[in-house]
C-alpha positions, 0 to 999 in steps of 0.5 A: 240630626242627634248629632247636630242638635247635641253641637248646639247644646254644647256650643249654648252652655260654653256661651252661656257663662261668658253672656252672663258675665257681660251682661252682669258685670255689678253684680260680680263686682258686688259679690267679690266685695261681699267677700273681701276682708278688711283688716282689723284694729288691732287689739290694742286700739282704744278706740275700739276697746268698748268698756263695760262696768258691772255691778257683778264686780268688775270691768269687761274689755271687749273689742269692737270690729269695725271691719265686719259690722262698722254701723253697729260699732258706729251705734255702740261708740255713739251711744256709748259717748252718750251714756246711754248704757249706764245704768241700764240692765242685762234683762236676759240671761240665760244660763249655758248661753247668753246674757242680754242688756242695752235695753233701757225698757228692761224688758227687751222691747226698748231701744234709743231714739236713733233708726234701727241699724241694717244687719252686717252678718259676717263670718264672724263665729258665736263662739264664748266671748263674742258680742252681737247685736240683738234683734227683732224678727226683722232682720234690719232691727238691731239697735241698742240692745246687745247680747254675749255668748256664754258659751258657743252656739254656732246655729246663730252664725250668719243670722245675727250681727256680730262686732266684737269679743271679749278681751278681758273680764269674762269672769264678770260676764258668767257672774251676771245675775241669771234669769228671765227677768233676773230676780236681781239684775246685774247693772252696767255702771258705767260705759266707756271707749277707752279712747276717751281716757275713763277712769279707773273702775269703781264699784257700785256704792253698797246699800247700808241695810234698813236701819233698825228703830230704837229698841222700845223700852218696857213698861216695867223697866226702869227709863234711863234719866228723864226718859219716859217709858214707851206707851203701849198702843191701844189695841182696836175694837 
């Protein structure tokens, strides 16, 4: 009977994958595609080349993946088009790790007025250099807002969308203006594809200083021609 029963065992494992495979044909077909890589642009398309221009003083090229996350990149390009991110700040940057922009709060609660963008975690690694979407604790919450690693961070793969990496510039992003909030945040400027024929990058107008009062002339100097000696104010009682 020990020896029949351990026949009925064995005959009911070997049946039970080929079961479940006739039972379950989506669901395997869903799990290869899932694992299925595309290819990616190569690092030449303008039309996935995202531009970026710092007021930390220069342009940063970064290139997008559409292969692994197409709704965020489809979101970047888009907004980007729009000139939603001139102007905006990076409101978090965290010395040895990221800095955080796209936030036209600036504060890390904003976000634009289109839906939020479905997580596409992909094998793609938090290595210095590489380019996510930011989000909620949902999951599904990415929209606007943007960070780039500073410098590795693996723990963060597979849990946060990441479309791209920086090409060029990466001296720009380290001088991003530290800080949560920063005292004096770095701006993007401007925002291209550099598809669209941008031009060349221009940086921020400097600020003349506060300009300083004429000097005062004292009571016992001497006015020049029919000037007339500044009055001394009234002190209050």
């Amino acid at each position: 009977m020990r020896f029949v029963g351990m026949i009925a065992m064995l005959a009911a494992l070997l049946a039970g994958p080929a079961m479940a495979q006739e039972k379950t044909p989506e669901t395997q077909a869903t799990a290869t595609a899932s694992k299925q890589r595309y290819t990616p642009p190569p690092t030449t398309d303008l039309e996935n080349t995202w531009l970026l221009d710092l007021s930390s003083g220069g342009r940063v090229s970064i290139w997008l993946r559409p292969d692994v996350a197409p709704d965020m990149v489809r979101r970047i390009k888009n907004l980007t088009r729009r000139k939603f991110y001139d102007g905006l700040t990076f409101h978090r940057v965290i010395d040895g790790f990221m800095a955080q922009g796209g936030d036209p709060q600036g504060d890390g609660t904003g976000g634009s007025d289109l839906p939020d963008v479905k997580a596409e975690f992909n094998y793609l690694p938090h290595v210095r250099g590489a380019v996510a979407a930011a989000r909620a604790q949902d999951e599904n919450s990415a929209n606007s807002q943007f960070y780039i690693m500073l410098m590795p961070r693996l723990s963060l793969d597979g849990k946060y969308t990441v479309f791209g990496r920086v090409l060029q510039g990466m001296q720009y992003v380290d001088a991003i203006e530290k800080g949560e909030p920063p005292a004096n945040p770095t701006r993007i400027l401007h925002a291209y594809i550099a598809a669209d024929n941008p031009p060349p990058y221009q940086a921020a107008p400097v600020t003349p200083p506060p300009s300083l009062d004429a000097p005062a002339t004292l009571p016992s100097a001497k006015p020049a021609g029919n000037a007339k000696p500044a009055t001394k104010a009234k002190p209050r009682r």
